[in-house]
C-alpha positions as CSV (number, residue, x, y, z in Angstrom):
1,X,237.3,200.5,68.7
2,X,234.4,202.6,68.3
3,X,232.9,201.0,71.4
4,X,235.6,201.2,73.8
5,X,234.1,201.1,77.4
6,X,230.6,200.6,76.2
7,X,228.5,198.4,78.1
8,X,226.7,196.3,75.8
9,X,223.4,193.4,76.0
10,X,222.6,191.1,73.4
11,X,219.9,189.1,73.4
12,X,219.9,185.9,71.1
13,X,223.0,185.6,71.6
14,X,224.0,182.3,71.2
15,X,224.0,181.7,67.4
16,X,223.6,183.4,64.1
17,X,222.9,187.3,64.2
18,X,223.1,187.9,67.9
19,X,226.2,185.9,67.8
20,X,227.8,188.0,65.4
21,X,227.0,191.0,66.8
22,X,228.0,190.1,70.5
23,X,231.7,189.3,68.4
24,X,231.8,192.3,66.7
25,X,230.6,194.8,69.1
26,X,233.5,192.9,71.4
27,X,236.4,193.4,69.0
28,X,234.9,197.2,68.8
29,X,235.9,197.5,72.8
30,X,232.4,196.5,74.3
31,X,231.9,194.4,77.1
32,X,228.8,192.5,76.4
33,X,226.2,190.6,78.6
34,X,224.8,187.8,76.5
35,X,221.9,185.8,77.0
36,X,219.5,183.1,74.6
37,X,218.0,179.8,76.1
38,X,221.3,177.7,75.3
39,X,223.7,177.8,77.6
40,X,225.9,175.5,75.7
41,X,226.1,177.4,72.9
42,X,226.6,180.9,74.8
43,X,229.5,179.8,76.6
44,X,230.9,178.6,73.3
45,X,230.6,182.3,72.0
46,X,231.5,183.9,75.2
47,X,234.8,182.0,75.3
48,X,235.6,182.7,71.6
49,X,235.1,186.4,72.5
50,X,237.4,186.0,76.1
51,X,239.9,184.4,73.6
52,X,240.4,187.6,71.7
53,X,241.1,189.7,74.8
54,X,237.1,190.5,75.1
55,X,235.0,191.0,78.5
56,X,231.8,189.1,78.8
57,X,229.6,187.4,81.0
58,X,226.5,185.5,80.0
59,X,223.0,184.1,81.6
60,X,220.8,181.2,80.2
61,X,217.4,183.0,79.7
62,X,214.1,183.1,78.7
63,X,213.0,186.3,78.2
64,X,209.5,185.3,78.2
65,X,210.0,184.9,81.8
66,X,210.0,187.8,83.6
67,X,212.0,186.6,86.8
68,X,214.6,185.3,84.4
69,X,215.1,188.1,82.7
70,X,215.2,190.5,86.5
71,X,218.0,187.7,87.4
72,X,219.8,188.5,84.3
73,X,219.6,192.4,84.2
74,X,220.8,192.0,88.1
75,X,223.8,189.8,87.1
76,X,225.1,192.3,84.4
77,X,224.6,194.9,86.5
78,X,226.5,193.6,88.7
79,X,229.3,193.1,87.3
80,X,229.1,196.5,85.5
81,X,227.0,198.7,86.9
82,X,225.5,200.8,83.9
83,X,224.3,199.9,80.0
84,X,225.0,201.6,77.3
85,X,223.9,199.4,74.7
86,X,220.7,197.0,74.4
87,X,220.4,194.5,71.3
88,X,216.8,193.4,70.9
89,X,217.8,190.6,68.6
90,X,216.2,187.7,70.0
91,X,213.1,186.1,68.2
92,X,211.6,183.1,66.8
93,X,209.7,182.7,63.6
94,X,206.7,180.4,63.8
95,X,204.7,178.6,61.7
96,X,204.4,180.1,57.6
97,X,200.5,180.4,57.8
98,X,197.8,182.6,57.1
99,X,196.1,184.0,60.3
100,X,193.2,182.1,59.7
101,X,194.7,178.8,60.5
102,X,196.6,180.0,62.8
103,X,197.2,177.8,65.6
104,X,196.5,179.9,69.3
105,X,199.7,178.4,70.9
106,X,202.0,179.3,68.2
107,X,200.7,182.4,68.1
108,X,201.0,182.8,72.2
109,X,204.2,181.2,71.6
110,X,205.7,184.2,69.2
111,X,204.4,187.1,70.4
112,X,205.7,186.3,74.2
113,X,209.0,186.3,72.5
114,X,209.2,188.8,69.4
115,X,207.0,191.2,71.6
116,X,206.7,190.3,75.0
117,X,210.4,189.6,75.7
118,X,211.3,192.2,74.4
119,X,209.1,194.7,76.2
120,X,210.9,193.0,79.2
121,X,214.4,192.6,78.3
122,X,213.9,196.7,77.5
123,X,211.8,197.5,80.6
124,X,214.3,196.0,83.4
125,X,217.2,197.4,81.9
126,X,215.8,201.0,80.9
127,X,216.8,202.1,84.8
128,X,220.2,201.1,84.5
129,X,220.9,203.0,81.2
130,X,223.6,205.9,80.5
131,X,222.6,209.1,79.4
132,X,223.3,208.5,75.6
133,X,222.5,205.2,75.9
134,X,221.3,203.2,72.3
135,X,218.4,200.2,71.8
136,X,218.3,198.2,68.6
137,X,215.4,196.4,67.9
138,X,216.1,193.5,65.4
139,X,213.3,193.8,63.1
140,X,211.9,192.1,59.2
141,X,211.0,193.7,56.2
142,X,207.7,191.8,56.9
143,X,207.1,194.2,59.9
144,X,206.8,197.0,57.2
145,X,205.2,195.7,54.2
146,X,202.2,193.1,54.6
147,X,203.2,189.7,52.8
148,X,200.3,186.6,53.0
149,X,201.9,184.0,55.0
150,X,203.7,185.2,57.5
151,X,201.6,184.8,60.4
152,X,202.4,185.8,63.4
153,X,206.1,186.5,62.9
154,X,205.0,189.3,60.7
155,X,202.5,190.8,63.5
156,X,205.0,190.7,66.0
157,X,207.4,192.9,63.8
158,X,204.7,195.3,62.8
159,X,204.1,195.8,66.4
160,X,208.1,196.1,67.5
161,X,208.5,198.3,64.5
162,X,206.0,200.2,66.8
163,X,207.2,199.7,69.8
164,X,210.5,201.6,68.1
165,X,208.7,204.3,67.9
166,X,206.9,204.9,71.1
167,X,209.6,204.3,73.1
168,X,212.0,206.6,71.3
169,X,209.3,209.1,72.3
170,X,209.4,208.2,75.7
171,X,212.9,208.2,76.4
172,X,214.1,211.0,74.1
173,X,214.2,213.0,77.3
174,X,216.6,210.8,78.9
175,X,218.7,211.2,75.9
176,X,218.4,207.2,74.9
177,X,217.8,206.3,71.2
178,X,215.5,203.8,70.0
179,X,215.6,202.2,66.3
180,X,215.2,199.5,64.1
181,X,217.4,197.3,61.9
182,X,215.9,195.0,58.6
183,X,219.0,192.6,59.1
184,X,217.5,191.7,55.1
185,X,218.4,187.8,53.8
186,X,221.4,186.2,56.1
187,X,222.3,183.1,56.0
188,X,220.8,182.0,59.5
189,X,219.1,178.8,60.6
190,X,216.2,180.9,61.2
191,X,216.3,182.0,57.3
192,X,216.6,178.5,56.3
193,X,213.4,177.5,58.0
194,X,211.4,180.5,56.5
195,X,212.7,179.4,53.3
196,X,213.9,175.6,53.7
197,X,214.5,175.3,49.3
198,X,217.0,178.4,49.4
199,X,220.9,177.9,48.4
200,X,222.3,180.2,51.7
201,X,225.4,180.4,49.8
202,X,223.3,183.1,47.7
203,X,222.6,185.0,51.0
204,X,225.0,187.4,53.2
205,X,226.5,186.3,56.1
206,X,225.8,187.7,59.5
207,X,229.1,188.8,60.1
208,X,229.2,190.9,56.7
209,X,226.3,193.4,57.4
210,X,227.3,194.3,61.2
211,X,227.8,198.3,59.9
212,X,224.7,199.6,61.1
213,X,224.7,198.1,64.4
214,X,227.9,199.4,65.2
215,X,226.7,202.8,63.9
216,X,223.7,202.8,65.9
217,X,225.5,201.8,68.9
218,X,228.0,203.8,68.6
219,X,228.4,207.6,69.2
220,X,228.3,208.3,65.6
221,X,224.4,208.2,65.6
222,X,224.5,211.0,68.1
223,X,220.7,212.4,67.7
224,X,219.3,209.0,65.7
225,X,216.1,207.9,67.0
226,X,212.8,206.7,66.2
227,X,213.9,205.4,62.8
228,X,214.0,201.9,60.7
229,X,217.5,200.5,58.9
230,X,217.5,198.2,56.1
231,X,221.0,196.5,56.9
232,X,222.1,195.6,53.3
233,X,221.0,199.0,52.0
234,X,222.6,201.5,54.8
235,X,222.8,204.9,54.4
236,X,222.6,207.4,57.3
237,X,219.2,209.5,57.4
């Protein structure tokens, strides 16, 4: 329970990594606020949590859509009226090209949502925050290291992996943490359509490298800020 009464947001919620973490930060004593463009598929995982004995509430939205996202923030701070936890987790990949066939529309079309949304998600909910308060951006080892191919995806991290950064700055007087987490090769559907030949029974599950998140969310990582994690090689810095 290293969460208990923690007020927590996850974005992407309604499959894969953000769905693991909305469980796990749950059965840690969380209530979370979960939100993703599927509605179907979020009240599937918000019932599976209520099952357990876990508080939720969840909001179709597009966090690309800065009205959606204001409705959101309102309706979870509504229920509960401060946040101690943000989970920048949701993203989208687009197309495996080099930049100079880059398509403009898929490249509008990731960086409103790996960047964009999450410049919103962060700035509407930044007022309602608790002193000690954590975000956890959901970064790619592509955001640190160029790799040819990557396109926009690997922009977009590159610039959140900045983002980290700054706003850790920004908000270290207010006592909020910023950092980064390289969630590394999971099996997710997202991983499968970066890499469409791979057997994802060689890969990690979401569920099994959830450590760091609950480290960074928690009290434990007291004075942790401005830094990037590689989930499947954790160590505390």
């Amino acid at each position: 329970m290293k969460l208990k009464n923690k007020i927590a947001v996850v974005t992407g919620a309604s499959r894969g990594l953000g769905r693991a973490i909305a469980k796990r930060f749950a059965e840690e004593g969380a209530s979370v606020c979960l939100c993703a463009r599927n509605g179907d598929l979020l009240r599937t995982v918000s019932l599976e949590i209520m099952s357990r004995g876990g508080k939720t509430m969840f909001e179709r939205t597009d966090i690309t859509d800065e009205n959606q996202v204001k409705e959101f923030v309102t309706a979870c701070t509504s229920m509960w009226s401060r946040i101690d936890i943000l989970v920048n987790n949701a993203g989208v990949l687009g197309s495996r090209s080099v930049l100079a066939e880059y398509a403009l529309a898929e490249w509008q079309k990731v960086m409103a949502v790996n960047v964009t949304g999450v410049f919103l998600m962060t700035k509407h909910l930044l007022p309602h925050f608790n002193p000690g308060g954590s975000i956890i951006n959901v970064s790619s080892s592509v955001g640190k290291v160029a790799k040819a191919g990557w396109g926009a995806y690997a922009v977009s991290k590159f610039a959140l992996e900045g983002m980290t950064r700054l706003l850790a700055e920004e908000v270290r007087s207010q006592n909020i943490r910023v950092n980064s987490i390289n969630p590394g090769g999971v099996a997710t559907e997202m991983r499968h359509q970066a890499f469409p030949q791979e057997d994802q029974n060689s890969l990690r599950k979401p569920e099994e490298i959830l450590d760091p998140f609950v480290f960074l969310a928690s009290d434990e990582s007291k004075g942790v800020t401005g830094q990037s994690f590689d989930a499947q090689h954790f160590k505390i810095k």
